[in-house]
N, C-alpha and C positions, 0 to 999 in steps of 0.2 A: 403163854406169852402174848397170843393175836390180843385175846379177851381185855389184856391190861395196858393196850397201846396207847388208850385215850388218858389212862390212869398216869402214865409216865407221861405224855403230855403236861399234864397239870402238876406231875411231880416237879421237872423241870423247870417248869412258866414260875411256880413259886420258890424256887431253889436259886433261880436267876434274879426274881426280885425280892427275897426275903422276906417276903410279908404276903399273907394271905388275904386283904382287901386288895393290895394292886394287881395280884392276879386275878383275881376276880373281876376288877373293872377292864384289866385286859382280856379276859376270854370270855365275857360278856355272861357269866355263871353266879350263881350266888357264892357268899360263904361257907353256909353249910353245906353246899356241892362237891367245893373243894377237900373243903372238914372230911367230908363223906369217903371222897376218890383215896386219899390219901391214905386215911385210918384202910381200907379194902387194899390197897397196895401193900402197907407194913404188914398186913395179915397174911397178906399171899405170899411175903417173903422171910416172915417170920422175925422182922428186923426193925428197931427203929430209924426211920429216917430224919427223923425232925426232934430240935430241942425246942420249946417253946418258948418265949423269952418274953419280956414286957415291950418292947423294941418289935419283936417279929418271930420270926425262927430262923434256925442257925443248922444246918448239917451235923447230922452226928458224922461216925468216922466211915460206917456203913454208908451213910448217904454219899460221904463224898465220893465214895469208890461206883456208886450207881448214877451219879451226875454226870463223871468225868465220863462215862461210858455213854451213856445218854448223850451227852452233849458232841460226842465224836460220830453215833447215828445222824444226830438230827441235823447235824453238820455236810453229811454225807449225802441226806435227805434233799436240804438245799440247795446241793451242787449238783446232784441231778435233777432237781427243777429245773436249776439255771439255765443246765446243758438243752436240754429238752426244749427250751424256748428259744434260746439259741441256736438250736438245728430247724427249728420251725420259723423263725425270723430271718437266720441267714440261709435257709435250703440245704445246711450240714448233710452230709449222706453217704453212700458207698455204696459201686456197683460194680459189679465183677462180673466178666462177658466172657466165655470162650469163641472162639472165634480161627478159622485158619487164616495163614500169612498172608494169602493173596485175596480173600476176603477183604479180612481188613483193611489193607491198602486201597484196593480198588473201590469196595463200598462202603465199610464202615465210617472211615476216615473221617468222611465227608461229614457224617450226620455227627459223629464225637464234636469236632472243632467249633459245628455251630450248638453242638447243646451247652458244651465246656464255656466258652462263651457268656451265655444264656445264665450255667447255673456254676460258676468259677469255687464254691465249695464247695462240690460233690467231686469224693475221688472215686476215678474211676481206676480198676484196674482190667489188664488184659493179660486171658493165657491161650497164647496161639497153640492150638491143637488141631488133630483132623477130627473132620465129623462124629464120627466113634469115640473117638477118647472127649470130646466137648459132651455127648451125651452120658459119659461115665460119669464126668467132673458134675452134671447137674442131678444127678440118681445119687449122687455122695453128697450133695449140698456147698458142694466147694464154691457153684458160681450160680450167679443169678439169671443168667442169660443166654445164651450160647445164638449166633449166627450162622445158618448151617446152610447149603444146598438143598434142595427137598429129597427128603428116600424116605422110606417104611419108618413113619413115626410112632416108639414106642408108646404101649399105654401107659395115662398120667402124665401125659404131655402137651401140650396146645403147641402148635405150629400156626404162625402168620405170617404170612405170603408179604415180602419186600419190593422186590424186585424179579425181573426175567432178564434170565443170561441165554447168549447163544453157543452150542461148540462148534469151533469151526479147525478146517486141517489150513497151515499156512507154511509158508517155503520164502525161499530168496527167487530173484531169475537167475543169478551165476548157478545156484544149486540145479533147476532143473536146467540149464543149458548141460550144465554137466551129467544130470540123470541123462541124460537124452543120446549126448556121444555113449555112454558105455553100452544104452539099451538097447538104442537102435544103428541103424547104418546113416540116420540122416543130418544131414550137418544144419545148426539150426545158423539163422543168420544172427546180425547185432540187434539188438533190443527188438528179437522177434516175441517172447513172449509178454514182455510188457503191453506192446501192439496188440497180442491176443488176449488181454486180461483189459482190454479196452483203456488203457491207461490212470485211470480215474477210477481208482481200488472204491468211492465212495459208492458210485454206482451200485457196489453190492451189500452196504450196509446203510442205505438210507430210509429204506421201506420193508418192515418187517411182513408187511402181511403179501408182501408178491413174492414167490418163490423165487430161489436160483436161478431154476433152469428158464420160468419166464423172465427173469434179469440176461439171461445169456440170450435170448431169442432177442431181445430189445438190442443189444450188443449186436449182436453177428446181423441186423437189418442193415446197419450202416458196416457195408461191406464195399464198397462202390471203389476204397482206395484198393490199389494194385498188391497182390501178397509180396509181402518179400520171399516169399520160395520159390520154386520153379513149380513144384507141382500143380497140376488140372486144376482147373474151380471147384469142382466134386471135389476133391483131397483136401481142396483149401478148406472148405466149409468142415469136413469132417475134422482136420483138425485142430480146429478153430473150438469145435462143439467138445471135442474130447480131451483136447491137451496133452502134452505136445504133439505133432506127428503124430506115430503109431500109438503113441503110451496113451491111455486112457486114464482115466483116474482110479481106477481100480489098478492099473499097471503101474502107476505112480507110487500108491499107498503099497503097494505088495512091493514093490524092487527098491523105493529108498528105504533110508535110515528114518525109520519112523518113532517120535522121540514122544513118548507117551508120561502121562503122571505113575506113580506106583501102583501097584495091584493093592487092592482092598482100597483105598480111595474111591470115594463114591462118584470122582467125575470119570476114574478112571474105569468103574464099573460100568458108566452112561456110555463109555468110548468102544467099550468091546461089546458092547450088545450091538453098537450100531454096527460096527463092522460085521460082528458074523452075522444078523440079518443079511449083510447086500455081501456076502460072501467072502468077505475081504478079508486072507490071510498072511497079514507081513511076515516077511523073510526075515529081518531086521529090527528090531526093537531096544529104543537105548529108553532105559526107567531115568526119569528123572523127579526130586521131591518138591521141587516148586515152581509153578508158571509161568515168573516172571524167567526164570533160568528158561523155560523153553522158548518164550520169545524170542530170549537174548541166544539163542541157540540156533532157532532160524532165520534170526537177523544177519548173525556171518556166515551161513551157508552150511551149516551143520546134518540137514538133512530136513523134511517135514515135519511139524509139531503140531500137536493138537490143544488148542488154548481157546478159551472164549474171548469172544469178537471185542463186548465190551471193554477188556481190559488191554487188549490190543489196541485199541483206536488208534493211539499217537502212532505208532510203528506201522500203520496199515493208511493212515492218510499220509505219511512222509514215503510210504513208497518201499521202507524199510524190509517188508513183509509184503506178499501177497496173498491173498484169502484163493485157494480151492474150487472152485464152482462144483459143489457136490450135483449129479443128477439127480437125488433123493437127501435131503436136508436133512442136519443133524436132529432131533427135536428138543425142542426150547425147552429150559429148564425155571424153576424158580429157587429165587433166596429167601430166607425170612429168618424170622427171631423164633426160636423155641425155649420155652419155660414152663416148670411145671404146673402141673392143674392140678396138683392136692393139697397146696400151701397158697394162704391168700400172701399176693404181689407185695410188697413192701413200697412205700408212698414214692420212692426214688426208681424203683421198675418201673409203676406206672408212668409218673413225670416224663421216664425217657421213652416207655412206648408212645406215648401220647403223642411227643413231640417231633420222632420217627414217622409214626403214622400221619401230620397234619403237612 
C-alpha cells in the first residue's frame, strides 16, 4: 500500500478533475507520468479504474468504490493538517500534573493561573495524589508531570528543585496555657505566652539563614520589661529559653496531642526522623490527611501540629498560630517537578517548565 501512496494521489487529482492534462498541469507532472502511475496502479489491483472517453475519463464502477475511499483519507489527511496548525498557531495542548492537595494550593496555583493566562488553550488537568502514588501515575504514563517533596528519586526520572519549604511544630496560647495547668503546678498569667513568643510570630520567619535559637537569643536581650510571674530572673530567663515554665519543648511535643500527617507520607517520614534524632517520643498522636486540617486544627486549640511555615503564613502573622522555637531546627526541605528522562518532553511540558523556571 506505502509504495502506491503517490500513485492514489494522482488517481484522485484525475478522478476529481476528469481529465488527465489538468491534473497534470496541477501537480506540475507530465502526461505520460500520469499515463504511467495510473496503468502501475490498475496492475497492482488488478482492476480497471478509468474509461477513456474523447471528453476525459470517467470511473468505472471499481474506481468509484476506491475514490469514495480515497477521498474520505485524504479528507482525513487534511483535517489533521489543519488540527496540527491550529495547535501550533493557537498553542492547543494538554498537560496532566499529579500533584498533592496542599501542594497545589499552596505552590502550584500560583504558577497555573499565570501560565492559563499566558497560554488559555492548553488543558490542563490535575490528579491530587501523594508523592508515591504521583510517581506510580508517571511510571504508567497517566501524567506528564508530577510535583512532589524531594525523597529517593527513582531511576528514569529528572527531578528539579522549585522551591524550599520549612517544617515547623505550631500550637494556639489557649492550647499551651492549658498544657501547662495539667503539666505542671504553675499557674500561667494572661497573655504570658504571647509575651514570651515576643509577640511578633514574623521575628521568626523573616530570615531563613539565622537559626531559631539565635532568633530567641535576639528575643530574650530585650528583657528589661518586668515578668509577669513571680519567679527569680534565673527562672524567668530559663523559661523564657524553654517554654513554658517547667515544660521544655521536648516536654511539650511528648505530653500534648501531637497532630501529625499520616505514616508513609514523605513529609511525615521527614517528621519522625526528626524527632527520634532529638529523642522525642509523643505519648499522643492524632493522624491527620491533610495540612491545611492541621492548621485549622491548631488554630482552635486542638493540640500541636506540625505544618510547613510557608503555607502557614496567613495564620502565623494574624497570630492565629504560634511557631515553636525548636533548639535544633527542622531541616529545610525542597519542592520541584519530576518527569521522566526516558521519553522526550512534549512541546506543552517544556512551555510550562520554561515558564516555571523563568
Amino acid at each position: 500500500m506505502y509504495e502506491n501512496l503517490n500513485n492514489y494521489r494522482i488517481f484522485y487529482t484525475v478522478a476529481s478533475l476528469g481529465n488527465i492534462s489538468k491534473a497534470a498541469d496541477k501537480l506540475f507532472i507530465s502526461q505520460p507520468a500520469i499515463s504511467k502511475s495510473i496503468s502501475n496502479l490498475e496492475k497492482g489491483l488488478g482492476v480497471t479504474l478509468f474509461s477513456r472517453t474523447s471528453k476525459g475519463v470517467s470511473l468505472t464502477e471499481e474506481g468509484e468504490i476506491l475514490y469514495q475511499h480515497i477521498g474520505n483519507a485524504f479528507d482525513s489527511i487534511n483535517q489533521a493538517e489543519d488540527e496540527i496548525k491550529k495547535i501550533h498557531d493557537l498553542g492547543i495542548g494538554q498537560l496532566k500534573i499529579g500533584v498533592s492537595t496542599s501542594l497545589c494550593k499552596h505552590i502550584l496555583l500560583d504558577y497555573l493561573k499565570d501560565f492559563i493566562d499566558e497560554n488559555p488553550h492548553i488543558k490542563v488537568t490535575i490528579r491530587c495524589h501523594s508523592t508515591k502514588n504521583t510517581l506510580n501515575l508517571l511510571s504508567d504514563g497517566k501524567i506528564d508531570l508530577g510535583l512532589i517533596c524531594e525523597t529517593d528519586i527513582p531511576k528514569g526520572f529528572t527531578y528539579k528543585e522549585l522551591t524550599t519549604i520549612h517544617d515547623i511544630f505550631v500550637t494556639s496560647d489557649s492550647y499551651l496555657d492549658n498544657l501547662h495547668l495539667r503539666e505542671t503546678d504553675h499557674v500561667p498569667q494572661e497573655n504570658e505566652y504571647q509575651w514570651m513568643f515576643a509577640g511578633n510570630i514574623t521575628s521568626f520567619i523573616s530570615d531563613d539563614k539565622e537559626s531559631t535559637s539565635d532568633k530567641l537569643k535576639s528575643v530574650m536581650s530585650d528583657l528589661d520589661k518586668p515578668s509577669p510571674s513571680t519567679d527569680s530572673a534565673l527562672d524567668n530567663i530559663s523559661r523564657k529559653a524553654n517554654m513554658p515554665g517547667k515544660l521544655s519543648i521536648k516536654d511539650i511535643l511528648e505530653k500534648s496531642n501531637l497532630m501529625l500527617l499520616e505514616k508513609n507520607n514523605v513529609t511525615r517520614t521527614h517528621i519522625d526522623a526528626y524527632l527520634a534524632s532529638e529523642g522525642i517520643y509523643p505519648n499522643q498522636v492524632l493522624e491527620v490527611n491533610n495540612m491545611d486540617l492541621l492548621i485549622d486544627f491548631a488554630s482552635i486549640g486542638m493540640g500541636v501540629a506540625s505544618v510547613v511555615r510557608e503555607f502557614a503564613l496567613d495564620y502565623l502573622e494574624t497570630g492565629k498560630i504560634i511557631e515553636l522555637p525548636l533548639e535544633k531546627e527542622i531541616e529545610k526541605r525542597t519542592v520541584g517537578f519530576i518527569y521522566s528522562s526516558n521519553k522526550n518532553k512534549s512541546t506543552v511540558l517544556n512551555k510550562f517548565l520554561d515558564f516555571c523556571n523563568n
